[in-house]
C-alpha positions as CSV (number, residue, x, y, z in Angstrom):
1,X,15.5,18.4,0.5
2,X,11.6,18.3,0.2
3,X,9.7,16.4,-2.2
4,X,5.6,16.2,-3.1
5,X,5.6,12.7,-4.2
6,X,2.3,11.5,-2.7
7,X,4.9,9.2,-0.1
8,X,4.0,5.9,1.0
9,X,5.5,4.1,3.9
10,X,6.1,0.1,3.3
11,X,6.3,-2.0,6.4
12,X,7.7,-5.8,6.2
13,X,6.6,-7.9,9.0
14,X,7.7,-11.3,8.8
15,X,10.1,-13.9,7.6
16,X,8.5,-14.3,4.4
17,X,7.1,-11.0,3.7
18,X,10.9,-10.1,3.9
19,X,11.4,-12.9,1.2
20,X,8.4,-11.5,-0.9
21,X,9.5,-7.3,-0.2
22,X,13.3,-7.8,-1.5
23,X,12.3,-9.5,-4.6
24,X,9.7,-6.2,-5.1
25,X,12.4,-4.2,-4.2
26,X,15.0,-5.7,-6.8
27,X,12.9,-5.6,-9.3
28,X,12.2,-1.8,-8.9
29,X,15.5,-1.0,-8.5
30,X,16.6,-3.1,-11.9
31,X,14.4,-0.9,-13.8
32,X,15.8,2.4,-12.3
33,X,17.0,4.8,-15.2
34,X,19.8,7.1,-13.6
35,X,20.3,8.7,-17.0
36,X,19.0,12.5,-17.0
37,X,15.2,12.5,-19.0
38,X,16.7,14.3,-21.3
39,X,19.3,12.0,-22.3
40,X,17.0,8.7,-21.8
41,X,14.9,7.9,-24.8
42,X,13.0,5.6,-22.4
43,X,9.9,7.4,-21.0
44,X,9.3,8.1,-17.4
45,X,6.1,6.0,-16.3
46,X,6.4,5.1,-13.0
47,X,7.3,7.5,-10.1
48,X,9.8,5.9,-7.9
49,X,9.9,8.8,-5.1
50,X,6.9,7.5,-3.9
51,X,8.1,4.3,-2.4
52,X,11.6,5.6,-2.7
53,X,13.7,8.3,-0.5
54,X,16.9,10.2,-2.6
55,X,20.0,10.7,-1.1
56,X,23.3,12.1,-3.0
57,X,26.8,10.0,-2.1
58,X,30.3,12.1,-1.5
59,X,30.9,11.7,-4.8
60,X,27.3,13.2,-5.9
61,X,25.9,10.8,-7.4
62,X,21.9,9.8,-6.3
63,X,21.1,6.7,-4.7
64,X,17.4,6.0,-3.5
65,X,16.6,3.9,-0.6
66,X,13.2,2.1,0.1
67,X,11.4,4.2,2.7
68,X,10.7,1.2,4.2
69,X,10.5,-0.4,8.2
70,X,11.3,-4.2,7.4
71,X,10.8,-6.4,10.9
72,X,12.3,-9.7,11.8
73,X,14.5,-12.0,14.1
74,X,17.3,-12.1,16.0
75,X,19.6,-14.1,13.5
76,X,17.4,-14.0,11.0
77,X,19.7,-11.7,8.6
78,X,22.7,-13.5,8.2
79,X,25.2,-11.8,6.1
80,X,23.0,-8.4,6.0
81,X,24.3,-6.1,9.3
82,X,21.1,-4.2,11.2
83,X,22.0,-0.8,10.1
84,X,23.3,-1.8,6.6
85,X,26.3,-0.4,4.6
86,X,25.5,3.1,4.2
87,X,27.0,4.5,7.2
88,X,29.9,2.3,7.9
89,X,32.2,3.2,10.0
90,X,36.1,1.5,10.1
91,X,36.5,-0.3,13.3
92,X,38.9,1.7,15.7
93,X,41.0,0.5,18.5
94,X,39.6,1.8,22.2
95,X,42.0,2.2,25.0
96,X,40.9,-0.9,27.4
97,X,40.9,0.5,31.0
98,X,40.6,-3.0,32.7
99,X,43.5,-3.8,33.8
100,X,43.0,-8.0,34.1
101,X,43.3,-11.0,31.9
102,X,40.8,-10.5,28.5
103,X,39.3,-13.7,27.2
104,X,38.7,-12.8,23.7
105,X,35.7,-14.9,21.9
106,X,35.9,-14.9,18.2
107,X,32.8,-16.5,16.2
108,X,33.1,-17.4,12.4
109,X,31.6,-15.0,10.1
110,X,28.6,-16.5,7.6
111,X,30.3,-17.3,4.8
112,X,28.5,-15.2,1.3
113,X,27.5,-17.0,-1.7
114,X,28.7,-16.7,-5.3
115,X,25.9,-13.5,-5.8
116,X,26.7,-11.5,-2.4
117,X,30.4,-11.6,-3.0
118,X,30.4,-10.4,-6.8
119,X,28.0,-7.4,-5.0
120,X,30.5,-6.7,-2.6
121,X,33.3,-6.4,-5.1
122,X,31.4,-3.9,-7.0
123,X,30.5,-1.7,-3.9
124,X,34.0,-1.7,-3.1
125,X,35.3,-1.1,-6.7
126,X,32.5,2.0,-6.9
127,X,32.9,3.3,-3.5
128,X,33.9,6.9,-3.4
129,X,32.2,8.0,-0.3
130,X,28.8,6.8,1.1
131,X,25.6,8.1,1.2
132,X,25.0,11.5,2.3
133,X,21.0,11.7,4.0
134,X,20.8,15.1,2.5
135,X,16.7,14.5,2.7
136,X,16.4,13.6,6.9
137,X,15.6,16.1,9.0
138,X,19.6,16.2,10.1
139,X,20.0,13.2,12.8
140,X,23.3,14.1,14.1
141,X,23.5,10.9,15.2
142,X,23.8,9.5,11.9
143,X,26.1,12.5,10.8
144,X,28.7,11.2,13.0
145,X,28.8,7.9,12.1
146,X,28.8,8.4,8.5
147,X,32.4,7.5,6.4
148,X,34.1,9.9,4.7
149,X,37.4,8.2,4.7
150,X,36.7,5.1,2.8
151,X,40.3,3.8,0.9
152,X,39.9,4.0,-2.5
153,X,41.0,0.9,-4.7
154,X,44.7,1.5,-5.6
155,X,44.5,-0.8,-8.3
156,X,42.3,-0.7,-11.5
157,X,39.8,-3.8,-10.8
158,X,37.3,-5.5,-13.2
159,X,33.4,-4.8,-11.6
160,X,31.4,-7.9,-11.8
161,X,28.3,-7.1,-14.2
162,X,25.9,-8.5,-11.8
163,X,22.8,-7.8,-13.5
164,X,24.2,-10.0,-16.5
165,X,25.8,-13.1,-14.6
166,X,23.9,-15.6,-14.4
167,X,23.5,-17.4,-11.1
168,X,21.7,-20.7,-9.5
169,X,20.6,-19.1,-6.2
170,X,17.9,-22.2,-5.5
171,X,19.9,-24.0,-3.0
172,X,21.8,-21.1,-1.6
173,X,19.5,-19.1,-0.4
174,X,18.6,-19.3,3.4
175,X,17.2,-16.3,4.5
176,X,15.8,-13.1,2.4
177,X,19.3,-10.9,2.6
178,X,21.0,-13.8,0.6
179,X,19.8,-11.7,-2.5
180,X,19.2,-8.5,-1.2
181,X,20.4,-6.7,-4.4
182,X,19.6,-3.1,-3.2
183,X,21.0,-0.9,0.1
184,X,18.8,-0.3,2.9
185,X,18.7,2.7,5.2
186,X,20.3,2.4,8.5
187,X,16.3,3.2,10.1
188,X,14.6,0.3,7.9
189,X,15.9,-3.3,9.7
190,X,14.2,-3.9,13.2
191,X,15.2,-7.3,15.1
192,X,13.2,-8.6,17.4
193,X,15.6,-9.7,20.4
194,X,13.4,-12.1,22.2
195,X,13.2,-14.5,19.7
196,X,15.6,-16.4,17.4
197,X,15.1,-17.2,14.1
198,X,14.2,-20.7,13.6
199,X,14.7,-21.4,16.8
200,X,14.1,-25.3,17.9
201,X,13.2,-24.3,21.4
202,X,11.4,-20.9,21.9
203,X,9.4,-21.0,18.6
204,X,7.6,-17.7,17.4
205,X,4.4,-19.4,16.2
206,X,1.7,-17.5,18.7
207,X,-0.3,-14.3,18.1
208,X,-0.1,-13.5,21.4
209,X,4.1,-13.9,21.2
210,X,3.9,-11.2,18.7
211,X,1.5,-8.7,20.4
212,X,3.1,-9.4,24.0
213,X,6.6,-8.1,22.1
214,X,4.9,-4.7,21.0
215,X,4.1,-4.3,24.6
216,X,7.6,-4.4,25.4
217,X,8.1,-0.7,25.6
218,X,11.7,-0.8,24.1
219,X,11.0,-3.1,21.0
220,X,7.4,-0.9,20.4
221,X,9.6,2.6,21.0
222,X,12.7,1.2,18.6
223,X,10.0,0.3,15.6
224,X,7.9,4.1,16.1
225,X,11.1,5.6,15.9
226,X,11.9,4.0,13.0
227,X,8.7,4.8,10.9
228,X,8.6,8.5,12.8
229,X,11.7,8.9,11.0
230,X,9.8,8.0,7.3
231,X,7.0,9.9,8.2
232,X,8.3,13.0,9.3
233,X,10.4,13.5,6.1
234,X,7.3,12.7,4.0
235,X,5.5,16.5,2.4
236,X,2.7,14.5,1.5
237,X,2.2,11.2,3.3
238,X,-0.8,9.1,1.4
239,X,-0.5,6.5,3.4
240,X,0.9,2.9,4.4
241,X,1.1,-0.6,3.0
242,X,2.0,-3.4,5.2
243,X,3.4,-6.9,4.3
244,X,2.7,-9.3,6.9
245,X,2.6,-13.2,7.5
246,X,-0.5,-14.2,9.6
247,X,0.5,-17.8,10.3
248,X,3.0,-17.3,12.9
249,X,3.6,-14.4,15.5
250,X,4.4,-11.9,13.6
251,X,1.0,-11.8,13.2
252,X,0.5,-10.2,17.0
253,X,3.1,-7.6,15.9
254,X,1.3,-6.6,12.9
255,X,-1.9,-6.3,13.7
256,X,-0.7,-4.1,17.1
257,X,1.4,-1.9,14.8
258,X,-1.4,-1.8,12.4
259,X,-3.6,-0.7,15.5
260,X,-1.4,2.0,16.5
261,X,-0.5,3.6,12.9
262,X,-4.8,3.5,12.4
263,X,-4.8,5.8,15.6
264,X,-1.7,8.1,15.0
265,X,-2.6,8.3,11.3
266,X,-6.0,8.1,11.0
267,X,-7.0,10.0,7.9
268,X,-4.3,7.6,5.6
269,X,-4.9,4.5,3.8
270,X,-3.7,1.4,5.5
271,X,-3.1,-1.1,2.6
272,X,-2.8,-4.9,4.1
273,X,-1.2,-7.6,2.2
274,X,-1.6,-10.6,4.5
275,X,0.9,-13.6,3.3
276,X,1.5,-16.9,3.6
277,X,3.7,-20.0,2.2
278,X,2.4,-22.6,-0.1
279,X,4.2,-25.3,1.7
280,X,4.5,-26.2,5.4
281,X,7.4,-29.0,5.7
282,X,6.6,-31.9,8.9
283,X,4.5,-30.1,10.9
284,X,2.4,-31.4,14.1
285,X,-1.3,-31.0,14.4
286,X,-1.0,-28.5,17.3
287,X,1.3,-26.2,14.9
288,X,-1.4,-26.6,11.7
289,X,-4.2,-25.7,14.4
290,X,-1.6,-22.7,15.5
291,X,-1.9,-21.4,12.0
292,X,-5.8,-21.1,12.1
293,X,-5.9,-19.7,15.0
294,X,-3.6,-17.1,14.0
295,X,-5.2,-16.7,10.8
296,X,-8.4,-16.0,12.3
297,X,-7.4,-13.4,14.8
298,X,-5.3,-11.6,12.5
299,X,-7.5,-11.6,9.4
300,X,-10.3,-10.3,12.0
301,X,-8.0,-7.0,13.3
302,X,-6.7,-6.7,10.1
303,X,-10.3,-6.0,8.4
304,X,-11.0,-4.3,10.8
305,X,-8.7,-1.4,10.5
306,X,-7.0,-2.0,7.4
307,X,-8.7,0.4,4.2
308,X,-8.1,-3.1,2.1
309,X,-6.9,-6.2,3.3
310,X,-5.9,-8.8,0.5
311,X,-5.1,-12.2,1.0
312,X,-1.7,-14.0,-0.9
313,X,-0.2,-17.3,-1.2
314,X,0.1,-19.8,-4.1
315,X,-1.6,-22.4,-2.1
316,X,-4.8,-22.8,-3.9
317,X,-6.2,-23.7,-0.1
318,X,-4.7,-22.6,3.4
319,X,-5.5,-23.4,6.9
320,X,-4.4,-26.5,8.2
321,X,-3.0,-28.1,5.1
322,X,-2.0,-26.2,2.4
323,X,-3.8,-27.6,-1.0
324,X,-1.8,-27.5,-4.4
325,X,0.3,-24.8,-5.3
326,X,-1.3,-22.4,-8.2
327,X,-0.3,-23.7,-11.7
328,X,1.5,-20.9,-14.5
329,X,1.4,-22.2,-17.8
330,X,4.6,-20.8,-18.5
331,X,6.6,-21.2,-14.7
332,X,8.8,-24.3,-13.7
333,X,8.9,-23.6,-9.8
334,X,9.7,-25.1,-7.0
335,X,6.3,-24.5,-4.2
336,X,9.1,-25.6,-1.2
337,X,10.9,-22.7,-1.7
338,X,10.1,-20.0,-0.6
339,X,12.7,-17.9,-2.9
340,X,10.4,-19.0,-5.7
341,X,7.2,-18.4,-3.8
342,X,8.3,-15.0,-3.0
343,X,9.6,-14.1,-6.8
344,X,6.0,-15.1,-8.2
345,X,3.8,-12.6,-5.4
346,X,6.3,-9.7,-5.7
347,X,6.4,-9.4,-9.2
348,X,2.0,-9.5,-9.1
349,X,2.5,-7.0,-6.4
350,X,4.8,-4.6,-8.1
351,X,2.2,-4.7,-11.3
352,X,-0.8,-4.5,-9.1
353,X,0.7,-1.4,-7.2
354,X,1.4,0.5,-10.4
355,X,-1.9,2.6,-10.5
356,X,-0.9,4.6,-7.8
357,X,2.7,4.9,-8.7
358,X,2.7,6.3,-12.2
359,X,4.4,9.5,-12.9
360,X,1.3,10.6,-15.0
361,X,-1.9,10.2,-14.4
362,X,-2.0,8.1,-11.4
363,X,-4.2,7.2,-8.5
364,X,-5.0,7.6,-5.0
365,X,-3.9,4.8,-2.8
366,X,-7.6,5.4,-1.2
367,X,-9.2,5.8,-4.7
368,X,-7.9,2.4,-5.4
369,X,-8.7,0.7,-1.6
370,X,-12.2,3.1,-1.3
371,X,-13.6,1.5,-4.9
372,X,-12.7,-2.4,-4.1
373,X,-13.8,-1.9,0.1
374,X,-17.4,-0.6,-0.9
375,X,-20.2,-2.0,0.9
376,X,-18.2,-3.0,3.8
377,X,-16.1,-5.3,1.6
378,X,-12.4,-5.1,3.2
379,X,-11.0,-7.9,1.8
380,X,-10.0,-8.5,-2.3
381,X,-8.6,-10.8,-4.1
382,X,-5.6,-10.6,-6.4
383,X,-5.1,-12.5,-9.6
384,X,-1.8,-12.1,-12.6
385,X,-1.2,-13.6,-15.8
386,X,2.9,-14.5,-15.5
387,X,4.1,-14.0,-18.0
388,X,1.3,-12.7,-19.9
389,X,0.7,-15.8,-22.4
390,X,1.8,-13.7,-25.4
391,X,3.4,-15.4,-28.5
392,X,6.2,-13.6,-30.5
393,X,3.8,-14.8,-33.8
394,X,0.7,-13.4,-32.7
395,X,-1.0,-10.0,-31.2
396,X,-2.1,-9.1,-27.8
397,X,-5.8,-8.3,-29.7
398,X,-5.8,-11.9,-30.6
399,X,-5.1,-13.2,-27.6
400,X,-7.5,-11.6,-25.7
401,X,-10.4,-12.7,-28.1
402,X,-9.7,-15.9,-26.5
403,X,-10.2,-15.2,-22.9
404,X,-13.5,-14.4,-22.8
405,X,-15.1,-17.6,-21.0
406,X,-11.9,-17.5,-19.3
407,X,-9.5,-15.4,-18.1
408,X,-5.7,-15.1,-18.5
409,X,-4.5,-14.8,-14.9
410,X,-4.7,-17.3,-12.1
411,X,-5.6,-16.1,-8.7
412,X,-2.7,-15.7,-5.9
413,X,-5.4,-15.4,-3.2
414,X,-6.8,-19.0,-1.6
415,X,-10.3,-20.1,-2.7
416,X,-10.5,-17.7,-5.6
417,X,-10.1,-19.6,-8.9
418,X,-11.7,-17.6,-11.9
419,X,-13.8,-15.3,-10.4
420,X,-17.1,-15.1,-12.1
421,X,-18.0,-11.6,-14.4
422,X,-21.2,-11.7,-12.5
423,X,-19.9,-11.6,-9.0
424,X,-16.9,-9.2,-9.5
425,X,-18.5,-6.2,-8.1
426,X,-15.5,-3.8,-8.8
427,X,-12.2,-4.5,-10.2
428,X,-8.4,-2.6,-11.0
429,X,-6.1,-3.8,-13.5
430,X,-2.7,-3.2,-14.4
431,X,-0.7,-4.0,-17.5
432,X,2.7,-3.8,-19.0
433,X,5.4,-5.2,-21.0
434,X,3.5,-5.4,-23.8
435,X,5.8,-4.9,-27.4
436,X,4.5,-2.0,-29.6
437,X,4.9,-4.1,-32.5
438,X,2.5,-6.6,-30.9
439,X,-0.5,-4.6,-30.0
440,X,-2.8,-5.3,-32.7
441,X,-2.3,-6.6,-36.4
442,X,-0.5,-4.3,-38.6
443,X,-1.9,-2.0,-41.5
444,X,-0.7,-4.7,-44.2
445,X,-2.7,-7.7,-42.0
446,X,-5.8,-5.6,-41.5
447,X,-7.7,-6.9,-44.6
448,X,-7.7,-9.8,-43.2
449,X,-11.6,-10.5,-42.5
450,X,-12.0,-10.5,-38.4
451,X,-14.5,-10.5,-36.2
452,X,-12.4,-9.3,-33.4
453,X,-13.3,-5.2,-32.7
454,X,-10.2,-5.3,-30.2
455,X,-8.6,-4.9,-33.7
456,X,-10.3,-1.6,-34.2
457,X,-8.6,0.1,-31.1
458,X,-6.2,2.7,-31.3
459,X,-3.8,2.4,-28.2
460,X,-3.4,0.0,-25.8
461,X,-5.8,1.5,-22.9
462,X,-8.4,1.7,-25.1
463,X,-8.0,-2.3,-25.9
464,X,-8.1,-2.9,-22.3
465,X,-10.9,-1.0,-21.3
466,X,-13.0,-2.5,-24.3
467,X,-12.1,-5.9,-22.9
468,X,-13.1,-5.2,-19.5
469,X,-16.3,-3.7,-20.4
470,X,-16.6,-7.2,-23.1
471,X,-15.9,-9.5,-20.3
472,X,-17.4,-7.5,-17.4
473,X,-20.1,-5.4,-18.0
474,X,-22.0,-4.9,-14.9
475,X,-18.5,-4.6,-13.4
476,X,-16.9,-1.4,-11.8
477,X,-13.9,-1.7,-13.8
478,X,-10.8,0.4,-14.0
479,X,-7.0,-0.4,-16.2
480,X,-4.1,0.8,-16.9
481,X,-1.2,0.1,-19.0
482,X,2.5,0.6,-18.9
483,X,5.1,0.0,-21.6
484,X,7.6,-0.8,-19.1
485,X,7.8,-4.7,-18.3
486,X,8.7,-6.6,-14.9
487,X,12.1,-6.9,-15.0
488,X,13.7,-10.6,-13.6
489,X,17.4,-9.9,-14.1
490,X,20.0,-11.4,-11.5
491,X,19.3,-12.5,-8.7
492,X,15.4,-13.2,-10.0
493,X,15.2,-17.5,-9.7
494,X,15.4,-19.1,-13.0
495,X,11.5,-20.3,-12.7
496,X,10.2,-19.7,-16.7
497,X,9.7,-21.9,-19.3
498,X,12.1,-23.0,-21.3
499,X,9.6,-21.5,-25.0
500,X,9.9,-18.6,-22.6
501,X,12.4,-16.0,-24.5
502,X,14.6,-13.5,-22.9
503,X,11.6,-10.8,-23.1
504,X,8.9,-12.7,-21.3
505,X,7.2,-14.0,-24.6
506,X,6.3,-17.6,-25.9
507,X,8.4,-18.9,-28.4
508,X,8.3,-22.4,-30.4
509,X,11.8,-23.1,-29.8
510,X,13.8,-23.1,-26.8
511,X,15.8,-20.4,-24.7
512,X,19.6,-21.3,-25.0
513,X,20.6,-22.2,-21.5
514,X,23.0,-19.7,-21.1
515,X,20.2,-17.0,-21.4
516,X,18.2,-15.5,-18.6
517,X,14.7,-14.5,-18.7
518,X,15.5,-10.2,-18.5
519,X,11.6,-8.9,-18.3
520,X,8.4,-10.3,-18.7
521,X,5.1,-8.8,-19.5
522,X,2.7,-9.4,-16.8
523,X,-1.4,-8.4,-16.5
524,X,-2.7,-7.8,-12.5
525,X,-6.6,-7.7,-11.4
526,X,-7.3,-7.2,-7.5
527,X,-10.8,-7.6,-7.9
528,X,-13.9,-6.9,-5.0
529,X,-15.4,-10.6,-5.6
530,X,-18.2,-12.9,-4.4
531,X,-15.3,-15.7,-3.9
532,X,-14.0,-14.1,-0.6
533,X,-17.0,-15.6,1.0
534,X,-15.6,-18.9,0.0
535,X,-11.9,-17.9,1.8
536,X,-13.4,-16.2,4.9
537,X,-16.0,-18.9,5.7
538,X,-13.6,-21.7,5.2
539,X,-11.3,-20.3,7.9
540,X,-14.5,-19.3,10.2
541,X,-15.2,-22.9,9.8
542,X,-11.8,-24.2,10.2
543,X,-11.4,-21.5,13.7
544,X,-15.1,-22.8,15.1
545,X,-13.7,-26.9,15.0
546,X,-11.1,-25.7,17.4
547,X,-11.3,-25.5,21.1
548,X,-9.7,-22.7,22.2
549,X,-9.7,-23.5,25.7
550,X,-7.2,-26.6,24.8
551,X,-4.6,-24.4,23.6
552,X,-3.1,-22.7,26.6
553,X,0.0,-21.0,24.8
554,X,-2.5,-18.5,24.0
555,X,-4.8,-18.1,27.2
556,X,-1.5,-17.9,29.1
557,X,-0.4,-15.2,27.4
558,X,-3.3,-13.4,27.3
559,X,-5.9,-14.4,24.9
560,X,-9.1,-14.1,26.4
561,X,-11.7,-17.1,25.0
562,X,-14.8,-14.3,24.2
563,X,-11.8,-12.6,22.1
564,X,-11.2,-15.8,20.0
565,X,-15.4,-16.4,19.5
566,X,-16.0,-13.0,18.5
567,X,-13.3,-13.0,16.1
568,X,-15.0,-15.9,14.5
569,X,-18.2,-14.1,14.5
570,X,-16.7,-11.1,13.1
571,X,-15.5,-13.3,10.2
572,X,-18.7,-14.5,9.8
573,X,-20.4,-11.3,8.9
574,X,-17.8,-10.2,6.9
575,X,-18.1,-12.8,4.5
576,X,-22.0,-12.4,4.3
577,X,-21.3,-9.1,3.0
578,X,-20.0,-11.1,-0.4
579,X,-23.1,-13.2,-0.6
580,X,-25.2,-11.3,-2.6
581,X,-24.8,-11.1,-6.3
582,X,-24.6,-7.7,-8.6
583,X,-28.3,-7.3,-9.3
């Protein structure tokens, strides 16, 4: 079937943008309504066809997969098989023809933790047939793999109510598919062969590692017909946003495939989120000098042809040694892991995306990345208030009338703190969860003498845009709001305050134990700011200290040394273009 959803194509490149994507892609899903519109008395507000492909299963009921091209190791997905569960087939016996001794070699199966198995008894328990790509353009190839005789449970079975169990994932998670929550589409996992996951030996720590894999022409061919497959199904493609880490060599990869998509799709928006870990355990010099030079020849290509390239990690300082992780008032989490690390940036991206996601009313992808990228400015920042710091006893006027020398969010980009309102020269922000009831004071509290005119707005955009313009006012600002909160059920990581209360707001008495936080309100800005001069000339700085000539990884593998020095200088005017404040 056909659909007009404005389509975007996601691409994960990377160990830990894998981490980061299926926590985003949980928490959509957990907020999916599957009730008909008009049976739901919770309003439609974001449009989850745009990042999101239907399908029907045998026993007609619709199931949505990410349209989404996620890249990663050899061994790198444990549990999760390449091509998913979708289109499993049962294993049949074949005829052998040779007619000599068969050594058979067995190896152990990964054993699933507590969450992975409780999912697996619910797929079973619910399986009536698998998913039926009624919206492909009819692979026949996956036709004939697909299961239509799956057994159907003999006996009546308890499901596991996942989304209500609570479970302590912190020390059993490994890789990113040890709490996939969603199904993927047999097209969306590409593994890279010639490397290993964590491998002791052959590490995959050199840009040029990753860019001499996408010149392997069956590794570049298996990945294009991967997102050919997305894009030809797509009525009204707006464009692309890529995940990728830059410290390692993944960041060759990325920046090849960003190359090629820029030339095969050159009118659509090429989003960039580049990301990195707050926390490098026992590494050598020669591996922290790795990371900067990787960082500097990615973040070069990548502002290059990216629309908008944004920076992310919750190291308040990157390079060669990660500085302290970003403090949240109201999060308990663990900067080693990156299960925590990953939680924290999806749930800022999935609020930060929302503008060009709603159902009503939304934006452009290039409205959004055209506004920030003005003046040659390709690289933003991104900051979120998690949870919003919003008591139970108080309104959301009120506590914005005391973030006005300061701000309520903390900054997930490196070397932006609180942006200053005079050197934000445009800004988007996006906020939800916010509880009817504790918009503004009610009729009966409105005698009350204030000063506060946030008290005299009707609805909640109006509040926001009055703030902006308060805080901001020779800003380009643009905000939005959503009723909907981030949702954190299972398998989100326990990581909130303990005053936290099971809807995200601050309590003076502690959550019981045995109670999850379920959703949280949460306030984005990705902001077109002075302080990216601070980020990009740091890493020029950090790149020019380093001989490249020393590091022969990279000249034997292709790098040539007038590449390296006039990606430095590249850097170097980029940042000048965030040096001159909004007259």
């Amino acid at each position: 079937m056909g659909s007009s959803y404005r389509e975007i194509i996601s691409l994960q490149c990377g160990h830990f943008s894998n981490f980061i994507g299926t926590h985003w892609w949980n928490i959509q899903e957990s907020a999916f309504c599957y009730e008909p519109l008009n049976t739901s008395d919770v309003p439609k507000e974001i449009n989850s066809n745009i990042l999101f492909r239907e399908g029907l299963t045998l026993a007609g009921e619709v199931t949505y997969t990410p349209r989404l091209v996620a890249i990663d190791l050899k061994g790198s997905l444990n549990t999760l098989k390449a091509e998913g569960v979708l289109y499993d087939t049962p294993v049949q016996d074949e005829d052998l023809k040779w007619t000599s001794d068969v050594t058979l070699h067995k190896t152990d199966s990964v054993p699933k933790n507590e969450f992975l198995t409780d999912l697996e008894k619910v797929d079973k328990i619910r399986s009536g047939g698998m998913d039926v790509d009624d919206t492909s353009q009819g692979s026949q190839e996956e036709a004939d793999i697909m299961d239509t005789d799956d057994p159907v449970p003999s006996e009546r079975q308890e499901t596991p109510d996942v989304t209500k169990k609570i479970y302590n994932l912190d020390n059993q998670v490994n890789v990113w598919s040890d709490y996939l929550r969603i199904h993927l589409h047999p097209k969306t996992c590409s593994v890279v062969q010639e490397y290993t996951h964590d491998s002791v030996t052959e590490q995959f720590d050199v840009f040029m590692y990753g860019q001499q894999v996408m010149n392997n022409t069956k590794t570049a061919d298996d990945i294009e017909d991967r997102i050919r497959f997305f894009t030809e199904e797509c009525d009204s493609l707006q464009g692309f946003q890529l995940l990728l880490d830059t410290y390692d060599g993944f960041s060759g990869i990325g920046c090849k495939l960003m190359e090629q998509l820029v030339d095969d799709f050159s009118s659509k928006t090429m989003l960039s989120l580049a990301v990195s870990p707050s926390h490098f355990p026992d590494t050598t010099s020669i591996e922290d000098s790795q990371r900067v030079i990787n960082s500097v020849l990615s973040y070069d290509r990548l502002c290059n042809h990216s629309s908008l390239f944004v920076p992310l990690s919750l190291a308040s300082t990157l390079w060669r040694k990660p500085g302290s992780s970003v403090n949240f008032p109201n999060l308990i989490y663990d900067a080693s892991l990156k299960y925590h690390n990953s939680a924290i940036l999806a749930m800022a991206l999935e609020t930060a995306t929302l503008p060009y996601r709603l159902e009503n009313n939304s934006v452009q992808m290039n409205t959004i990345t055209d506004t920030l990228a003005a003046m040659g400015r390709k690289a933003a920042s991104l900051s979120v208030a998690l949870p919003v710091p919003l008591s139970a006893n108080s309104t959301f006027a009120d506590m914005l009338s005391n973030f006005i020398d300061v701000f309520p969010w903390q900054s997930v980009t490196p070397y932006c703190s609180q942006a200053s309102p005079v050197n934000c020269y445009a800004q988007t922000v996006a906020l939800r969860g916010i509880p009817k009831g504790l918009f503004k004071r009610s009729s009966t509290e409105s005698d009350i003498p204030s000063d506060n005119q946030l008290q005299t707005c009707r609805n909640m955009d109006e509040m926001l845009r009055m703030y902006l313009t308060a805080v901001f006012p020779r800003t380009l600002n643009s905000g939005i709001f959503v009723e909907q909160p981030c949702k954190t059920t299972t398998p989100f990581p326990h990581i909130f305050s303990p005053k936290i209360d099971k809807q995200g707001l601050e309590r003076d008495v502690n959550r019981p134990s045995t109670t999850a936080v379920e959703s949280v309100p949460v306030m984005t800005t990705l902001q077109s700011t002075s302080c990216m001069d601070n980020l990009l000339s740091s890493l020029h700085t950090e790149g020019k200290k380093l001989d490249i000539n020393k590091f022969h990884h990279y000249l034997n593998s292709g790098l040539e040394v007038d590449d390296y020095s006039e990606s430095l200088e590249n850097l170097q005017e980029l940042a000048q273009c965030y040096q001159n404040q909004i007259s």
